[in-house]
SEFIPA-524945 format. One line per field, with one value per atom (N, C-alpha, C): residue number from 1; y, z negated, x; residue in one letter; atom name. Coordinates in pm, 1 decimal. Layout:
// residues N
seq c(NUM, ...) .
Y c(Y, ...) .
Z c(Z, ...) .
X c(X, ...) .
type c(a, ...) .
atom c(CA, ...) .
// end
This chain:
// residues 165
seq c(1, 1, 1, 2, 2, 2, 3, 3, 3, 4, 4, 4, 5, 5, 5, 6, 6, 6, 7, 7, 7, 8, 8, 8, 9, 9, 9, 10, 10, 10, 11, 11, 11, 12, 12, 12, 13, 13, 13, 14, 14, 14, 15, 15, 15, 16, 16, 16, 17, 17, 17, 18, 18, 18, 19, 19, 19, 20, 20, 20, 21, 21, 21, 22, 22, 22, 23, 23, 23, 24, 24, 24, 25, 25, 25, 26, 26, 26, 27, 27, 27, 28, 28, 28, 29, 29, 29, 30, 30, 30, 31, 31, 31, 32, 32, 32, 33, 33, 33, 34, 34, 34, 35, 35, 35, 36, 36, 36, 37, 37, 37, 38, 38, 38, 39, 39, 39, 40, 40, 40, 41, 41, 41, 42, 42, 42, 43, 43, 43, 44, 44, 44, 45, 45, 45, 46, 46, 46, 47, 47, 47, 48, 48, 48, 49, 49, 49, 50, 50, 50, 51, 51, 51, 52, 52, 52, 53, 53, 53, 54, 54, 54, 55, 55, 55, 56, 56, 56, 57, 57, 57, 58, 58, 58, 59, 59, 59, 60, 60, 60, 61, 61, 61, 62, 62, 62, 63, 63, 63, 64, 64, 64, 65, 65, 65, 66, 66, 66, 67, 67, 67, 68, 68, 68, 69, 69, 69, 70, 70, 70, 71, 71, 71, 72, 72, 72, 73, 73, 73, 74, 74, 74, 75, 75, 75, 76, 76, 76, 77, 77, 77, 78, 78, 78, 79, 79, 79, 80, 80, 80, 81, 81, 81, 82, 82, 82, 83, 83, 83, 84, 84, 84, 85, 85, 85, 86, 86, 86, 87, 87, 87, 88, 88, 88, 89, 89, 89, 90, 90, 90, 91, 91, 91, 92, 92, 92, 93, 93, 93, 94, 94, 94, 95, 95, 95, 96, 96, 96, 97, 97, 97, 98, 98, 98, 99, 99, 99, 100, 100, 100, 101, 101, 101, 102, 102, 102, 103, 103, 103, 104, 104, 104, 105, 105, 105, 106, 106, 106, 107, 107, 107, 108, 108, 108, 109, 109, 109, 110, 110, 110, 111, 111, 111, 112, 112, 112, 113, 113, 113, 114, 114, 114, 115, 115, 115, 116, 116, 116, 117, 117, 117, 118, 118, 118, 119, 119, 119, 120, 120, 120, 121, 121, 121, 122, 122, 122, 123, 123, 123, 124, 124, 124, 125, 125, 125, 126, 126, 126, 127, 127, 127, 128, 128, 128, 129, 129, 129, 130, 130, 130, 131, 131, 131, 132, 132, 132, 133, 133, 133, 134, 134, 134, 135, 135, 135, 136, 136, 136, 137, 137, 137, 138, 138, 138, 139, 139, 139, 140, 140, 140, 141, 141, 141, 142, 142, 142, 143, 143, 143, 144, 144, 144, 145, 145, 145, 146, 146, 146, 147, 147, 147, 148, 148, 148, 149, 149, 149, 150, 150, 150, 151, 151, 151, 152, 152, 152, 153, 153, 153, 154, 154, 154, 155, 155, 155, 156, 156, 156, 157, 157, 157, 158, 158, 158, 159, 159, 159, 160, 160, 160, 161, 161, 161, 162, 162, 162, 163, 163, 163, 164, 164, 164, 165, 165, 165) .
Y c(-118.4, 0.0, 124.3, 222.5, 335.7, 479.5, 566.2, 693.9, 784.8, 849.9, 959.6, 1096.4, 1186.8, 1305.1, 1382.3, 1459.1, 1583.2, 1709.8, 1778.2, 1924.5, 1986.3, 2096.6, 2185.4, 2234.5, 2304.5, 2305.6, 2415.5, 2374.4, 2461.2, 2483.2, 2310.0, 2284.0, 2290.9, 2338.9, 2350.8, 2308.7, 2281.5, 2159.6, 2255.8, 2368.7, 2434.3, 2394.6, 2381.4, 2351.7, 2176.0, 2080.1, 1956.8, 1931.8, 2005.9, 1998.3, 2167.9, 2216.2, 2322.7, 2323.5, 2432.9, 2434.4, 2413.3, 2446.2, 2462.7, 2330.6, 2205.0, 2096.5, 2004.0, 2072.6, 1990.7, 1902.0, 1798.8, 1722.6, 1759.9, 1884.1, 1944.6, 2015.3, 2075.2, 2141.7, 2041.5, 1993.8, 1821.3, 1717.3, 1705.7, 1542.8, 1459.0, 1345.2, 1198.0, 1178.2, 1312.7, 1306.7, 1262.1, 1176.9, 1120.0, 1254.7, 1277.2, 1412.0, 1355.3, 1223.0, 1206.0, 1244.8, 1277.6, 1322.7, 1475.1, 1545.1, 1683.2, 1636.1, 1566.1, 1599.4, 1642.7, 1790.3, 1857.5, 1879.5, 1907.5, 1964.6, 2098.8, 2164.0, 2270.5, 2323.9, 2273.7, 2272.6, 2221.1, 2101.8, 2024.7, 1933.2, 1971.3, 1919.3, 1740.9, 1704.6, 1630.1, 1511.4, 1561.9, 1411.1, 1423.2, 1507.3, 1452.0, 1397.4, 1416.7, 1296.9, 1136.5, 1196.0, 1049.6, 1013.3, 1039.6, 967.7, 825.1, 719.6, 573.8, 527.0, 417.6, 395.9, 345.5, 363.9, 329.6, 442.2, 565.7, 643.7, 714.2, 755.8, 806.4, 962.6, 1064.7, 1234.4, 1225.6, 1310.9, 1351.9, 1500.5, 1598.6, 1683.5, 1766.0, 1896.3, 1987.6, 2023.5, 2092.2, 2107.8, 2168.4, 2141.8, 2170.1, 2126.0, 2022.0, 1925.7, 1951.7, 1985.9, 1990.0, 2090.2, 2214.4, 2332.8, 2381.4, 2525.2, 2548.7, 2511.7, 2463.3, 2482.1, 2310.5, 2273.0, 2143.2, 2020.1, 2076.1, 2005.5, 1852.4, 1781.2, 1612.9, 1555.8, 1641.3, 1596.1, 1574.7, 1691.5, 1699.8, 1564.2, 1516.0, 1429.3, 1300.5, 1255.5, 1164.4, 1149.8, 1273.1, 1265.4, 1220.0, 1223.6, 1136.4, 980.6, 1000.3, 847.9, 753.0, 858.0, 780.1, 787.3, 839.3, 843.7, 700.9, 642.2, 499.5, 571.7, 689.2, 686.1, 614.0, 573.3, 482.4, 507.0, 654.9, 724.6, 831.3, 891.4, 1095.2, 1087.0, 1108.9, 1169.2, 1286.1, 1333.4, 1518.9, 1548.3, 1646.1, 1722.2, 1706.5, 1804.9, 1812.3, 1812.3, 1766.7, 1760.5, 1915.3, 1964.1, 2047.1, 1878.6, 1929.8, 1853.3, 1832.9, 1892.5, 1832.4, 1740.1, 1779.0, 1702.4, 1559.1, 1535.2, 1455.3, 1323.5, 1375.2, 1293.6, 1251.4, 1334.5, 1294.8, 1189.2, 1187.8, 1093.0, 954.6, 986.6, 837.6, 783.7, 823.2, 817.1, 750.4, 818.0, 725.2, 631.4, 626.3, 487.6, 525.9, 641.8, 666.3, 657.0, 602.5, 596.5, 747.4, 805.9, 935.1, 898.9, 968.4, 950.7, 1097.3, 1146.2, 1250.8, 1237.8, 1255.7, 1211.3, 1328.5, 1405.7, 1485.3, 1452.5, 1318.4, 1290.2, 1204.7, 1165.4, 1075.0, 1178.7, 1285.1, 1398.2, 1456.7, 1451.6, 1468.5, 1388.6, 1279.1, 1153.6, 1101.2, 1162.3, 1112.3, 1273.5, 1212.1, 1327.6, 1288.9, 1415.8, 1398.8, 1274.6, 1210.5, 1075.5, 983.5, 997.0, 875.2, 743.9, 630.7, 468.5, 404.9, 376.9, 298.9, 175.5, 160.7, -18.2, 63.9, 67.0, 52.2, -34.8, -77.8, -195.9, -150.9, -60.3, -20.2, -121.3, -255.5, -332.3, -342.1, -220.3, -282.4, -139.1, -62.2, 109.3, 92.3, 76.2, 53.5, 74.6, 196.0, 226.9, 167.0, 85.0, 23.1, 154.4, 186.8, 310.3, 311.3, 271.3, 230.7, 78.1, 125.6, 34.8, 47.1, 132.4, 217.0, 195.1, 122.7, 68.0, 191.5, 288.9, 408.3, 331.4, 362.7, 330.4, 456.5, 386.2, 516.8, 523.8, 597.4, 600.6, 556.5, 481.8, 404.5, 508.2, 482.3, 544.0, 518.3, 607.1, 539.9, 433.1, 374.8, 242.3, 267.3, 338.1, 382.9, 433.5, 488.1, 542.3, 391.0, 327.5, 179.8, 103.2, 119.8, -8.5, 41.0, 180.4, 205.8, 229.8, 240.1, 275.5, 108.3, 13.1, -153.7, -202.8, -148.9, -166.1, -72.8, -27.7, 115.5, 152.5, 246.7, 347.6, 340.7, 434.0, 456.0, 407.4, 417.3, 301.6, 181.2, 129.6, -56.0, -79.6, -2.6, -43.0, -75.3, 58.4, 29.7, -67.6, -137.6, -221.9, -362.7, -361.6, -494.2, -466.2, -428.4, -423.4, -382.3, -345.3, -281.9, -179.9, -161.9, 1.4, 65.3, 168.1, 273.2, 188.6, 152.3, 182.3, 214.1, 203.1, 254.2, 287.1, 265.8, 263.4, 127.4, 152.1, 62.1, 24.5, -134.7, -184.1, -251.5) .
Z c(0.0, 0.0, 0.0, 71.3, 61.1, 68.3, -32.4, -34.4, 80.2, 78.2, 207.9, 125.1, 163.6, 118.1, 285.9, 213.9, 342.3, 309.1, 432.8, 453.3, 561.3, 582.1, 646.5, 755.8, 828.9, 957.7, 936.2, 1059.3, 1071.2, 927.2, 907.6, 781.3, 853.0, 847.6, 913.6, 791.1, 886.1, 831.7, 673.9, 700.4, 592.4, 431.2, 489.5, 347.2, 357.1, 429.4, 431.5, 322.3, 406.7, 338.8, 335.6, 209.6, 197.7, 276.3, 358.9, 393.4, 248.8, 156.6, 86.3, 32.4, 62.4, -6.2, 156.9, 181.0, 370.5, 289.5, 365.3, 328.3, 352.3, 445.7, 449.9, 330.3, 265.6, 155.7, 3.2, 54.4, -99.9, -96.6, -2.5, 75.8, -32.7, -6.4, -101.3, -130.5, -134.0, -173.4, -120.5, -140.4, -45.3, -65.2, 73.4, 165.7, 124.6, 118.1, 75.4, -53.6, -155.3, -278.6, -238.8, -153.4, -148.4, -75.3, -1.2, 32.6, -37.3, 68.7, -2.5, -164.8, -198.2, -335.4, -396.1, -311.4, -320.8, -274.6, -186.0, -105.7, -176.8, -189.3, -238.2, -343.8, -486.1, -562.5, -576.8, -614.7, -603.2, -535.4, -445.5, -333.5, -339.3, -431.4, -424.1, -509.7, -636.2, -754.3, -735.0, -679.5, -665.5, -527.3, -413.3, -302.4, -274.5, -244.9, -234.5, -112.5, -111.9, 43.8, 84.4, 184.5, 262.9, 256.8, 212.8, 202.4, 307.4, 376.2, 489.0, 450.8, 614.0, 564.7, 677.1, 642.5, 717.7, 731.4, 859.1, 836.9, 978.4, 976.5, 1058.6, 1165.7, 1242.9, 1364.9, 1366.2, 1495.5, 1441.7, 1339.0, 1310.6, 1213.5, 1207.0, 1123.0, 1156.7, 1241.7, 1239.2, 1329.3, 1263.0, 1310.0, 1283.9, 1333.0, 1301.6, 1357.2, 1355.5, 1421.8, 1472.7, 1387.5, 1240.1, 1166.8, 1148.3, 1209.9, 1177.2, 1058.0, 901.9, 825.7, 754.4, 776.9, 772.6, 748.3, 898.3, 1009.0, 873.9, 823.6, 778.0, 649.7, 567.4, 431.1, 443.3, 520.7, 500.7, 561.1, 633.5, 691.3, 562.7, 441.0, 297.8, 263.8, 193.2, 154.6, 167.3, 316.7, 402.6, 389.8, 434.3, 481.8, 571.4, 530.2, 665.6, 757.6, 783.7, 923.1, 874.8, 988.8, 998.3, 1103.5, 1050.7, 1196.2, 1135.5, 1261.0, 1266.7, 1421.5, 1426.0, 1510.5, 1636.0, 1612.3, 1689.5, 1630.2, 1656.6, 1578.2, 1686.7, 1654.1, 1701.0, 1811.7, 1924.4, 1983.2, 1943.0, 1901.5, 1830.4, 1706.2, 1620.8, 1518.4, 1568.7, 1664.4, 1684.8, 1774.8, 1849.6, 1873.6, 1812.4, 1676.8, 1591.6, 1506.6, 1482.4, 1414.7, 1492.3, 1636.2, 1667.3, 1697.2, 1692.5, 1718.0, 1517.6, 1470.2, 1349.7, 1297.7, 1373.9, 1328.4, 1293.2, 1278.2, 1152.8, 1283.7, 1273.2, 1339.6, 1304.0, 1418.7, 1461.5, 1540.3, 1490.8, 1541.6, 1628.6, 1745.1, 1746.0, 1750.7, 1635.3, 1619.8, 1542.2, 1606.3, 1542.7, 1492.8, 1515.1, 1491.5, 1361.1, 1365.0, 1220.7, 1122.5, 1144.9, 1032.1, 965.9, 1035.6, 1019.2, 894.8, 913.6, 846.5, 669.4, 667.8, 555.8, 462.3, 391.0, 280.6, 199.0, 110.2, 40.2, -86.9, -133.0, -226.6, -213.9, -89.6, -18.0, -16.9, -49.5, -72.1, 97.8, 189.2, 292.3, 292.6, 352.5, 453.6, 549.4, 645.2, 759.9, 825.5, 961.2, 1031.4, 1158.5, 1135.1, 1303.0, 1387.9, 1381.8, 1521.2, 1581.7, 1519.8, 1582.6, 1601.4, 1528.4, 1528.4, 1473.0, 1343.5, 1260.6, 1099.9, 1117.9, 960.5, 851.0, 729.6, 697.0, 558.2, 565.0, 440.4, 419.5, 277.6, 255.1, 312.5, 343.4, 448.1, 571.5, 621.2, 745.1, 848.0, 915.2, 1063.5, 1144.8, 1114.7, 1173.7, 1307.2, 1460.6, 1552.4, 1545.6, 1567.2, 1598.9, 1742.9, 1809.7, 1927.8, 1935.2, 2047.2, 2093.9, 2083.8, 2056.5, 2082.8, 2207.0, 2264.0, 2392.4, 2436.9, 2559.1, 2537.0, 2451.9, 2502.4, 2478.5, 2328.2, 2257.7, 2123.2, 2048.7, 2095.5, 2057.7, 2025.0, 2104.4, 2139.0, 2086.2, 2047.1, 1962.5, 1788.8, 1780.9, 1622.4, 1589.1, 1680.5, 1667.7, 1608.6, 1677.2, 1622.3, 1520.4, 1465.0, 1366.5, 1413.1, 1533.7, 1573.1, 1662.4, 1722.7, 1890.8, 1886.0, 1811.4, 1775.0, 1765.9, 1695.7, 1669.2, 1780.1, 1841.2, 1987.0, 2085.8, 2067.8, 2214.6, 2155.5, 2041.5, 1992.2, 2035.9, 2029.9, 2054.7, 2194.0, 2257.8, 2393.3, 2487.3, 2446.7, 2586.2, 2667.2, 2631.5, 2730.6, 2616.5, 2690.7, 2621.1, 2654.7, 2607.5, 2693.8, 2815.0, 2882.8, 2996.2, 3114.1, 3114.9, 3178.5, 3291.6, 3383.5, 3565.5, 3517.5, 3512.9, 3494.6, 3679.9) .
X c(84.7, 0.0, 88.9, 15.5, 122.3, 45.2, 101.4, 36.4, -22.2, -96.2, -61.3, 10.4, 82.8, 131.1, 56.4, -18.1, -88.0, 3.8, 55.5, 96.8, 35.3, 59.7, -1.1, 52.0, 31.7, 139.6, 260.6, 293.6, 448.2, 570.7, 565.1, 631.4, 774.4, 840.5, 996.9, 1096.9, 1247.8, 1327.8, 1386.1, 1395.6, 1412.2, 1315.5, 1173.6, 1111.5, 1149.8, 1162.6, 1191.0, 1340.7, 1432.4, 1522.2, 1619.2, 1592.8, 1710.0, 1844.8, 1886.7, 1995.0, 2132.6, 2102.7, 2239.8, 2185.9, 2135.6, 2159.5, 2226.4, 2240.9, 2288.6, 2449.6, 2431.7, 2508.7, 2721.6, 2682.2, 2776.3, 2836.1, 2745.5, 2749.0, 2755.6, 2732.4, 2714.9, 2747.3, 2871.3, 2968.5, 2921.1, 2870.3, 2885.7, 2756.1, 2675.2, 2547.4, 2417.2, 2300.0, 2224.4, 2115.7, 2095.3, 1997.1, 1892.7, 1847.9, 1697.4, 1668.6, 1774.2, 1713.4, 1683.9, 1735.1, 1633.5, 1527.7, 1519.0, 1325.9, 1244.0, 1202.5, 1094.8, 1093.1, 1214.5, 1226.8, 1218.0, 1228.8, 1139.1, 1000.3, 945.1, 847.8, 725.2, 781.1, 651.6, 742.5, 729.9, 842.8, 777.0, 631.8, 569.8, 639.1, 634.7, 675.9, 832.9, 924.0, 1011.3, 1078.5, 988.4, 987.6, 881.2, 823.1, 703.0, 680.6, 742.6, 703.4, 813.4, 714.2, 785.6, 804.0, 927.7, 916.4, 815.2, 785.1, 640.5, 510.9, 525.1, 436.0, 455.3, 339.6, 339.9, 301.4, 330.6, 292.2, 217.8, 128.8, 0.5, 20.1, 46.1, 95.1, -4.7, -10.7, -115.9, -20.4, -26.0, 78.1, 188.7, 330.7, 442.0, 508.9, 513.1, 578.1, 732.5, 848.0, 957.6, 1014.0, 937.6, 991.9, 1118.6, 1193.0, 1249.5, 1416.3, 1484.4, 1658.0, 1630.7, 1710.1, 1738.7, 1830.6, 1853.9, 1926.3, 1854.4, 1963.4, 1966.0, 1906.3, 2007.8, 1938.7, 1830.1, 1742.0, 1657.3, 1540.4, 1568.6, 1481.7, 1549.3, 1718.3, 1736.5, 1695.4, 1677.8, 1620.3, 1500.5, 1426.7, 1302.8, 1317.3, 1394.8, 1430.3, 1523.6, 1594.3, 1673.6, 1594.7, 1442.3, 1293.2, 1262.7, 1275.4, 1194.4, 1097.6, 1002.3, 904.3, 854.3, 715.4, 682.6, 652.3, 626.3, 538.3, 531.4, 528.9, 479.7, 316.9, 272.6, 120.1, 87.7, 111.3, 69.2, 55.4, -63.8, -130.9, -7.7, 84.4, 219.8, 329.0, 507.5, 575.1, 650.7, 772.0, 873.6, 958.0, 951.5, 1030.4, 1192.5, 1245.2, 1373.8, 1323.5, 1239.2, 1228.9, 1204.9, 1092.0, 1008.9, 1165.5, 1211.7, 1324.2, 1427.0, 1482.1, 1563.3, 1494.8, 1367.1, 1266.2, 1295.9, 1280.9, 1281.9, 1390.5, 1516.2, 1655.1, 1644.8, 1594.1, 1666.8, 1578.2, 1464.6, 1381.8, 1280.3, 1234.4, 1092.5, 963.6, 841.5, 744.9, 659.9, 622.9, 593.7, 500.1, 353.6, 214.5, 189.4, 145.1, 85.3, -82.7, -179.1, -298.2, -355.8, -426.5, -491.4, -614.7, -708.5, -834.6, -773.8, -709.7, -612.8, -589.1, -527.8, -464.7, -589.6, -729.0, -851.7, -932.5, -872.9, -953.8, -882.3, -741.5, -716.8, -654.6, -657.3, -633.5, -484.4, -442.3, -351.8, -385.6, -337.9, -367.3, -451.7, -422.9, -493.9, -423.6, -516.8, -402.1, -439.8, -338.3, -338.4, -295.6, -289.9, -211.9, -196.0, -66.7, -39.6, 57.2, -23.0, 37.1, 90.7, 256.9, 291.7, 283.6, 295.2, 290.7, 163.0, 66.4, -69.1, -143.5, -71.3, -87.1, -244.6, -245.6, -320.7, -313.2, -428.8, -440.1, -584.3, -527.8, -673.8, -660.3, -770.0, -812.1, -951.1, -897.2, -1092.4, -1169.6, -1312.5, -1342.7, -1311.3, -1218.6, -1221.1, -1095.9, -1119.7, -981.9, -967.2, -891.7, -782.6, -711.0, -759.3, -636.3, -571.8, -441.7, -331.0, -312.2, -270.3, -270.0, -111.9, -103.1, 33.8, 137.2, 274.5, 382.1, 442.8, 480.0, 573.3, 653.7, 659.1, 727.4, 872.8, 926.9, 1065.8, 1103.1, 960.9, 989.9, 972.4, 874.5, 803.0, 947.8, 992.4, 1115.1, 1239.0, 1280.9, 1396.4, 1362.4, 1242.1, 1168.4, 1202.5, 1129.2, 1106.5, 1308.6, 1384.2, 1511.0, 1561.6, 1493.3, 1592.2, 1624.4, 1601.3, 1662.1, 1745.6, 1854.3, 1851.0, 2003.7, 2083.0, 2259.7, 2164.2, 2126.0, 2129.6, 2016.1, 1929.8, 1882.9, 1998.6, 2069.9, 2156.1, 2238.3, 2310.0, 2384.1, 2340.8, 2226.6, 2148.7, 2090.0, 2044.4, 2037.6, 2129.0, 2231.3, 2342.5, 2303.4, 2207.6, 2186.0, 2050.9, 2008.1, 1895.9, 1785.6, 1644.3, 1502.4, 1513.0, 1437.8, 1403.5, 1539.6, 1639.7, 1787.6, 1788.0, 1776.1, 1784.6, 1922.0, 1938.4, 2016.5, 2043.8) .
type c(x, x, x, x, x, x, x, x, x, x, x, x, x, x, x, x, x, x, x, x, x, x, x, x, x, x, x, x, x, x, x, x, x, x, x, x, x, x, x, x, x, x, x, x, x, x, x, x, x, x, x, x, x, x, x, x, x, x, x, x, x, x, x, x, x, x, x, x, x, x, x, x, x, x, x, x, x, x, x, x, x, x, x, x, x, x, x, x, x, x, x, x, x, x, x, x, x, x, x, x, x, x, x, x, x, x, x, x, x, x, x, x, x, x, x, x, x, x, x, x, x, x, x, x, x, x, x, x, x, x, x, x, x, x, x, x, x, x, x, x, x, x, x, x, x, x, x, x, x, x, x, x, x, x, x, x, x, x, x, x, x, x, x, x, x, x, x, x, x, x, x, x, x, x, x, x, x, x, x, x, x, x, x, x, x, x, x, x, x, x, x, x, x, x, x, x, x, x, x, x, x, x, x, x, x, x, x, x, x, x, x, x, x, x, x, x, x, x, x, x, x, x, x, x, x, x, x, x, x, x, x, x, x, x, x, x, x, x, x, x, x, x, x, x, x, x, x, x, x, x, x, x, x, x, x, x, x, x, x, x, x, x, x, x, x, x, x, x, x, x, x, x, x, x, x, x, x, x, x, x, x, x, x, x, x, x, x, x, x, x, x, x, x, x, x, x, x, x, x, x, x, x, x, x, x, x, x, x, x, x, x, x, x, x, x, x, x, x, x, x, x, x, x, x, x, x, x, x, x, x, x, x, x, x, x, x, x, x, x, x, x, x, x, x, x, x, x, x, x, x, x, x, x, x, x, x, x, x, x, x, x, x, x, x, x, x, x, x, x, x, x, x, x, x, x, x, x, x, x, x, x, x, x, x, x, x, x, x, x, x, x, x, x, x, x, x, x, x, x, x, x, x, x, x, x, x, x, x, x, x, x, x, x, x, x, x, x, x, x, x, x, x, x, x, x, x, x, x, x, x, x, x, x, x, x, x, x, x, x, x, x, x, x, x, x, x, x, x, x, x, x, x, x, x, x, x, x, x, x, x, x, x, x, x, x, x, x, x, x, x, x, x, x, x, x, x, x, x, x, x, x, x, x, x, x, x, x, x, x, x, x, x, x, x, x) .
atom c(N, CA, C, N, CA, C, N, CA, C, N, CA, C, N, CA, C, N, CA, C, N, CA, C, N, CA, C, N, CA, C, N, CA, C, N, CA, C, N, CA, C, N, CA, C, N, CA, C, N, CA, C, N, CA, C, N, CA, C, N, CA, C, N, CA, C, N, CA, C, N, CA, C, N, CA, C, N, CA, C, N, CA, C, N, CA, C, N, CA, C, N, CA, C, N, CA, C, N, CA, C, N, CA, C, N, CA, C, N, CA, C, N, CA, C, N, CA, C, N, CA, C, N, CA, C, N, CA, C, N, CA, C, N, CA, C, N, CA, C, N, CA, C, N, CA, C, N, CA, C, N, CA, C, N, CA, C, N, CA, C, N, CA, C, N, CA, C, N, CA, C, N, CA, C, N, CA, C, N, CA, C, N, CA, C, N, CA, C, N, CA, C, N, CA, C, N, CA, C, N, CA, C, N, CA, C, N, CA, C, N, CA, C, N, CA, C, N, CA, C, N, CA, C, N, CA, C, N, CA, C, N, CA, C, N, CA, C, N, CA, C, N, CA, C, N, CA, C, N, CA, C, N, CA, C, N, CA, C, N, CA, C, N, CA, C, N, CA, C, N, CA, C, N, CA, C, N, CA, C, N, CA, C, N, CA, C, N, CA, C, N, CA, C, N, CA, C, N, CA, C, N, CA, C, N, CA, C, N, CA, C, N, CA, C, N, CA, C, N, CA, C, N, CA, C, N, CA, C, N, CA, C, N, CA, C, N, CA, C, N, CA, C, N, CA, C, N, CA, C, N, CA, C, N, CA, C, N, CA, C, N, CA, C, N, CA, C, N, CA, C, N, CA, C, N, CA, C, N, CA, C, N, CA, C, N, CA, C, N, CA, C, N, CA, C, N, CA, C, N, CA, C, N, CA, C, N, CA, C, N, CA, C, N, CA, C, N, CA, C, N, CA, C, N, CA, C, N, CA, C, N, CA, C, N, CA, C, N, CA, C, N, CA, C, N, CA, C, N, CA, C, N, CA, C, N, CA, C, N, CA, C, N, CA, C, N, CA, C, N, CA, C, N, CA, C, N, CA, C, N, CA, C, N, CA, C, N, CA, C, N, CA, C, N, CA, C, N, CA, C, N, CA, C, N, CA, C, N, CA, C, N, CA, C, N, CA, C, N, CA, C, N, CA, C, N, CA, C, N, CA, C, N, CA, C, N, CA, C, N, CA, C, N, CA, C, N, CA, C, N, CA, C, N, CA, C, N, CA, C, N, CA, C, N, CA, C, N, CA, C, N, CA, C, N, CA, C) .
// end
């Protein structure tokens, strides 16, 4: 079972993760302990792996920092679905494994402390009495999320997704 944490839109990597906790700035230190520690202090004492964010549009705006995208990926969040993500965010997400919904009729339906089941191999949310489809991810996001991410894809396949061999 796994929480929902709801935000609101145009949450940028800054409230995700503080620049002066960047791992540049704190060598040795794991980036997932700032998630959202200032932002939303909540989820960054009590969110577990497998809790998913339910988030309003523009997910991850703002400057293009990596870590950002990995503090929630040291989190193990199980999923992001939001309206829209920031296209840098949304690709650093699937480069490091995290499953990324764009579902606005979904971000609709569940609320903050909400208890789920979700089943990515079937893009399926059970909440309540209530069977949530998610709408498919791309073959290509499908198939590097399915390996952790976009190194141990290409490690194990020898090339990218979608690459004419």
């Amino acid at each position: 079972m796994a929480r929902i944490w709801k935000f609101g839109s145009d949450v940028d990597t800054d409230q995700i993760v503080p620049g002066r906790y960047s791992p540049l700035m704190r060598p040795g230190e794991d980036v997932g302990k700032a998630a959202f520690i200032e932002a939303h202090p909540e989820f960054n004492r009590n969110a577990q792996p497998g809790d998913v964010i339910v988030a309003g549009e523009n997910f991850g705006c703002g400057s293009s920092r990596e870590y950002a995208t990995l503090a929630l990926k040291n989190r193990q969040v199980g999923a992001i679905i939001a309206r829209s993500f920031a296209r840098i965010f949304y690709r650093n997400a699937v480069n490091l494994g995290i499953p990324v919904y764009i579902a606005p009729d979904v971000v609709d339906r569940l609320q903050d402390g909400d208890v789920v089941s979700i089943h990515l191999t079937q893009d399926l949310i059970f909440h309540e009495q209530d069977t949530i489809k998610l709408p498919p991810m791309l073959e290509f996001s499908r198939k590097v999320i399915d390996h952790g991410g976009i190194i141990p894809c290409f490690r194990k396949m020898g090339h990218f997704p979608g690459e004419d061999l």
